[in-house]
N, C-alpha and C positions, 0 to 999 in steps of 0.2 A: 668116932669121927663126928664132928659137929657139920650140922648142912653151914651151905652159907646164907647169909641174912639178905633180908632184899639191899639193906643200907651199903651191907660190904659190896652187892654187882648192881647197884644203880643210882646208890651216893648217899649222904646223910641225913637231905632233907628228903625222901621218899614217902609216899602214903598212901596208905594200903588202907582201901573197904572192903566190903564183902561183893562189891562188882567193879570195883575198879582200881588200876594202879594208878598213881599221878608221877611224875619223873620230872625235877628241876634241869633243864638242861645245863644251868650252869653248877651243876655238880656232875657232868659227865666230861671224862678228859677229852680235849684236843677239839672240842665244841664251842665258839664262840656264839651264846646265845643271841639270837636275832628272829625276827617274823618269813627272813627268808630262807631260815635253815631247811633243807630239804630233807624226803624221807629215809636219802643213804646215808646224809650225813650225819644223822642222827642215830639210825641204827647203827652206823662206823662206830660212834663217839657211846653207844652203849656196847659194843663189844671191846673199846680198848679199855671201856671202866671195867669192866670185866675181866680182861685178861690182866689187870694188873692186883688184881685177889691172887691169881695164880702161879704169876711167875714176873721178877724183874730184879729191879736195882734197891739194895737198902738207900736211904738219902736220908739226910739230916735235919734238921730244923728252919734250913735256907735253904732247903732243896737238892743240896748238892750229895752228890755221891759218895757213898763211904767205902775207904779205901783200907787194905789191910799193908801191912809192913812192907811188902813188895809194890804200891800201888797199883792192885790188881784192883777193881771195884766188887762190892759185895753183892751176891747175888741172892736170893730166894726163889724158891721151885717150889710151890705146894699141892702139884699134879697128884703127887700120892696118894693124896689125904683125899681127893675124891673121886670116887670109883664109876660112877657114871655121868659126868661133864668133865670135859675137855674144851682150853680155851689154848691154844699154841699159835706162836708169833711162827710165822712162816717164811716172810719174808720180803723184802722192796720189789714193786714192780718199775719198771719207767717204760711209759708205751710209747711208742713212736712217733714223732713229732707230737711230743706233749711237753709240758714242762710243768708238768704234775709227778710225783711220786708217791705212786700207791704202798702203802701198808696192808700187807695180807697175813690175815687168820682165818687159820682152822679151827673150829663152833664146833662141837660133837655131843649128841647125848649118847652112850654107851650104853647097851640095853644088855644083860643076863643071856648068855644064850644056853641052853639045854636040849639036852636027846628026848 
């Protein structure tokens, strides 16, 4: 199993020293870069670059979805292949007089356990 790369969970242009990581925001999905991005939206917008290493939709060269003969769309799952993180789409919240829709994931490091 290969780990994953910091490029594959925090985007192309990332860079890494020996004390520090730097992160383009506009290489994290669903983040439009600005001065007043806040610090959930930000962590939000590094946990869905991440969950999409792990699990979602094949899509094409125009973004769009690829469909098999039944027009089912194609999916990938790569949970497998890593044994201690876990990034799972969980699910839409809508809170109560809000007219926002939260997107919720489960983040997990999975630690060895022994007797």
């Amino acid at each position: 199993m290969t780990l994953l790369t910091l490029r594959q969970v925090f985007g192309a242009n990332v860079v890494e020293t020996s004390t520090t990581i730097t992160i383009f925001k506009s290489d994290l999905l669903g983040l439009t870069p600005a001065t007043s991005n806040t610090a959930d939206s930000i962590f939000a917008a590094i946990i869905n670059t991440a969950h999409e290493v792990f699990e979602g939709n094949l899509t094409d060269e125009n973004a769009l979805n690829v469909i098999d003969e039944n027009s089912i769309t194609i999916t990938y799952d790569n949970h497998l292949y890593y044994s201690n993180t876990w990034v799972l789409f969980w699910g839409y919240l809508l809170p109560s007089n809000s007219h926002r829709l939260n997107t919720v994931f489960i983040f997990s490091e999975i630690e060895p356990y022994e007797d």
